[in-house]
N, C-alpha and C positions, 0 to 999 in steps of 0.2 A: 594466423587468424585463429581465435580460440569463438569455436560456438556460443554465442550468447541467447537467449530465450525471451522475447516481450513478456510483460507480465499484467499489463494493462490492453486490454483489445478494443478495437471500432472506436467509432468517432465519437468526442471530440478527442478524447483519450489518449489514445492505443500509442503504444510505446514501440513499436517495431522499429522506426528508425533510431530511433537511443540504442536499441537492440546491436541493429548492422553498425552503428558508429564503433560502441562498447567491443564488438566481435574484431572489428577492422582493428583496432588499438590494442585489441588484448587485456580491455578492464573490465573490470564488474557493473552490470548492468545502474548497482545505483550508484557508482562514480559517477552517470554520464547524464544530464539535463535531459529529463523530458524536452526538447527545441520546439517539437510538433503540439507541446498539446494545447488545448482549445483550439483549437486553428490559428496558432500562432501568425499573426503577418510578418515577424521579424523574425522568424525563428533561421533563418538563415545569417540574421546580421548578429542574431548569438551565439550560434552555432562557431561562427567566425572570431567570437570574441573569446572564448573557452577554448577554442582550438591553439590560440596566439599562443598561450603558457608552451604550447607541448615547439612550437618551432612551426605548428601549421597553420595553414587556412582550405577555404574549402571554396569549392567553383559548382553551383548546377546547372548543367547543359539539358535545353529540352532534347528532347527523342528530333530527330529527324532525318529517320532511314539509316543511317552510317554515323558512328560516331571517328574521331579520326584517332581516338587514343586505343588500342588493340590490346595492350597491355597491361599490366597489375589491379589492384584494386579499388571498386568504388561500393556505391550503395544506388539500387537502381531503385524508382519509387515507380507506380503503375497499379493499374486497377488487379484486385483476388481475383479466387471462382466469384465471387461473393458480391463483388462487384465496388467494395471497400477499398480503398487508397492504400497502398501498404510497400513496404521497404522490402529487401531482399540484399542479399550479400553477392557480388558478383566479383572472379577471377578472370581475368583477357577474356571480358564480355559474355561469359559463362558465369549462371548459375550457383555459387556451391553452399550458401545456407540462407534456408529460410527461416526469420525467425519464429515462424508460426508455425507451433508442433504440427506435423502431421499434413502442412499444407504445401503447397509442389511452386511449379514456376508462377509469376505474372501471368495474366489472361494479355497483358500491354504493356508495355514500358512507354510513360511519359517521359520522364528524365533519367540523366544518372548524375549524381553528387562525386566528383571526384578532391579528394584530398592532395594538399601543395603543400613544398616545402616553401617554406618565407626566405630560408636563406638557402638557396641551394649550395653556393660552394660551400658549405660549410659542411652539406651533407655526401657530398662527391669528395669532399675531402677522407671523410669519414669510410666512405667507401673504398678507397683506395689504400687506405689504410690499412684496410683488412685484407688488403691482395698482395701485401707485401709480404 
């Protein structure tokens, strides 16, 4: 995960989950589609369409109480202090970058966006690869 920073704030705008995609991937913030802005309604069925090039896709589960994946990375979306809709970079359902300087966790978690491999054996292959 390499830190990424929004550079557009608040609504309809605000780039924070380009922010957490770009950090999750390890690219520069303007490699990555604004998905969210204006209040995208399809911004998840583009999100899904730009991901395909790299081997992935993307699943958002709403929040409810327990999520059953405990492990690696996603991007959690949920109201600020502020009361703003905003993204966050989460490790096994922790916390570890916010892309808004200076601003701390979720007041809420609605959802979490987790990223899929399209072909997995191909990436379990890869993996095992490397443990030889």
């Amino acid at each position: 995960m390499k830190p990424v920073y929004q550079t557009i704030y608040g609504r309809p705008n605000g780039n924070s989950f380009a922010a957490c995609v770009a950090s999750i991937l390890e690219m520069n913030l303007e490699d990555v589609p604004n998905f969210c802005a204006g209040d995208n309604p399809r911004w998840m069925n583009d999100l899904n369409k730009w991901l395909y090039q790299f081997g992935l896709g993307a699943l958002t589960v709403a929040f409810q109480g327990e999520i059953p994946i405990e492990k690696g990375w996603c991007c959690a979306g949920g109201h600020s202090h502020t009361g703003v809709m905003h993204a966050v970079v989460m490790k096994d359902m922790k916390m570890v970058h916010n892309p808004h300087p200076g601003w701390g966790e979720l007041i809420d978690i609605v959802d979490y966006t987790f990223f899929i491999a399209l072909n997995p054996p191909r990436h379990a292959n890869k993996a095992a690869q490397k443990q030889d």
